[in-house]
N, C-alpha and C positions, 0 to 999 in steps of 0.2 A: 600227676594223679588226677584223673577224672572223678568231678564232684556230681551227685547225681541233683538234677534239679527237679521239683517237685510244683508244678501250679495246682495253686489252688482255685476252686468255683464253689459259689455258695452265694443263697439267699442273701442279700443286702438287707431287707426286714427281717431280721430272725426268726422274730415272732410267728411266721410262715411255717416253720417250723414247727413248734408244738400248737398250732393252730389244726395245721394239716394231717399231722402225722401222727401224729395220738403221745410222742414223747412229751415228759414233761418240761417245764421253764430248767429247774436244775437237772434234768437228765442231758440236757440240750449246752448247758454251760459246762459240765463237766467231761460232756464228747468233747470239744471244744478244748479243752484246757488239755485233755488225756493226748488229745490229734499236736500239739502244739509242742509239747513237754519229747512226745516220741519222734518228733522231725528233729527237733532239736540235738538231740542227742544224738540221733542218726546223721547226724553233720549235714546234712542234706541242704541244699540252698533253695529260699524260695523265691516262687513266681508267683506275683499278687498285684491286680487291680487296686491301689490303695486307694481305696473307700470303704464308705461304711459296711458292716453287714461281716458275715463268716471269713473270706480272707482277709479282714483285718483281724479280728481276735483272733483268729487262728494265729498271725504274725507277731501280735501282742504276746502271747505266749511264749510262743516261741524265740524271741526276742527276751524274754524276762529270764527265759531256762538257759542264755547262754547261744543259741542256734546261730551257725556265723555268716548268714549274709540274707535280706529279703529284697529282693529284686522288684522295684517299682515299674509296671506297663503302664504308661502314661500319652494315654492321645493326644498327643502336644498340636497338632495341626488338624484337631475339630474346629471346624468355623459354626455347625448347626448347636451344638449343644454346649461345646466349651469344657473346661475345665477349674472354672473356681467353686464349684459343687463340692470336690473333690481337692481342694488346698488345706481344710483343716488335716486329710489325713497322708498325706504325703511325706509328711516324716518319720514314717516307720520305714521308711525304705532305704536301703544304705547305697543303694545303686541305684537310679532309672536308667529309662528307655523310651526314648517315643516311637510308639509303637502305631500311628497315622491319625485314625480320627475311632470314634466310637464302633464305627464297623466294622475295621480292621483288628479291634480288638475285641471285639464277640467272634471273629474269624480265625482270631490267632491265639489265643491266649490261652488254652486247654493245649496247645503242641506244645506250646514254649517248653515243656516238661517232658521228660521220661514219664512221668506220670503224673497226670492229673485225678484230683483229689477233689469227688463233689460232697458237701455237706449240705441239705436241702436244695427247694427249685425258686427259678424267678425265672423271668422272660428273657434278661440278659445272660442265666445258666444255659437255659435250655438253647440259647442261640450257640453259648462258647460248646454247649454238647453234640448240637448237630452237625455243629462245621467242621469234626474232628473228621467226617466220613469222606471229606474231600483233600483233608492230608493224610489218609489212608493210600484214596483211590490215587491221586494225582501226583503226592509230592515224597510216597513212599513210608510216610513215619510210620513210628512204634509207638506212639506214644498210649499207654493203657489207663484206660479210665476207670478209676474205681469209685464206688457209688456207694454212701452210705447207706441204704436199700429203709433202714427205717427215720431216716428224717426227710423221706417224699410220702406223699399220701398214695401213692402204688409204681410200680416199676415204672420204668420209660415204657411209652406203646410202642408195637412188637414192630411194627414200620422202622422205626429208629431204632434198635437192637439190631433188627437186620443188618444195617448199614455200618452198625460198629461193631458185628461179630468178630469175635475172634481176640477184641480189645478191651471189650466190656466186664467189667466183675462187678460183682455184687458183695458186698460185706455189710455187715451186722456191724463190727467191735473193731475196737484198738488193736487188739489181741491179730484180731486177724489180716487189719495193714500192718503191722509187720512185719508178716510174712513177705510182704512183695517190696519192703526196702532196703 
């Protein structure tokens, strides 16, 4: 039986979040908790950077609700930036994977999923967001991105939409990922 896998992408400062996006502190904790709670349930397995910021609580949750399995991408062979930044959170993860060095995983880590799941933006989103366009063009995936639409401060620029048409959703609510798991 094929399990569907789910990466997640999100702000590592959350704060970013109701900074930017006009949501509030508890509107932004209980997206969070609501995203975590319906993975879980939906048995879905996740894919997560463990470190700080949105795919960890998102995994926190969904780890608390039961969810069976969070899949750790771990740059095991960065020699520029390393990885003991990122050892407090590494046990949420019931599996890794070295997945190369930091680049490799702003490169890879939005396919690793049937569907990639963004909750706000950071420089290391928007790198895992653009690089989906070249495992579209090149390496044939499917993997569809869906976009919380209100914890960014406006859509992605229409340059990059371009490049993920066809892959890209926009959603508001819980209610409405659903639909697509």
């Amino acid at each position: 039986m094929y399990i569907m896998k789910v990466s997640i992408l999100g702000a590592g400062d959350i704060t970013k979040i109701h900074r930017f996006s006009g949501m509030s502190e508890s509107e932004v904790k209980i997206l969070i908790e609501d995203v975590g709670k319906l993975l879980a349930r939906k048995k879905v397995e996740l894919v997560i950077v463990p470190v700080r910021g949105i795919p960890y609580e998102v995994a926190k949750v969904y780890k608390e609700n039961k969810g069976p399995k969070v899949i750790g991408a771990v740059p095991k062979d960065d020699k520029e930036y390393g990885i003991m930044h990122i050892e407090e959170y590494r046990h949420i993860s019931d599996e890794e994977f070295n997945i190369g060095d930091w680049y490799d995983l702003n490169g890879r880590i939005a396919a690793k999923g049937d569907i990639a799941i963004c909750i706000g933006m950071s420089g290391g989103t928007i790198c895992d967001v653009a690089m989906l366009k070249y495992h579209y063009k090149y390496l044939g995936k499917k993997t569809k991105l869906i976009i919380f639409e209100n914890t960014l401060s406006s859509k992605l620029p229409p340059e990059l939409e371009e490049d993920l048409k066809g892959n890209l959703i926009y959603i508001k609510s819980v209610k409405e990922l659903e639909k697509y798991l």
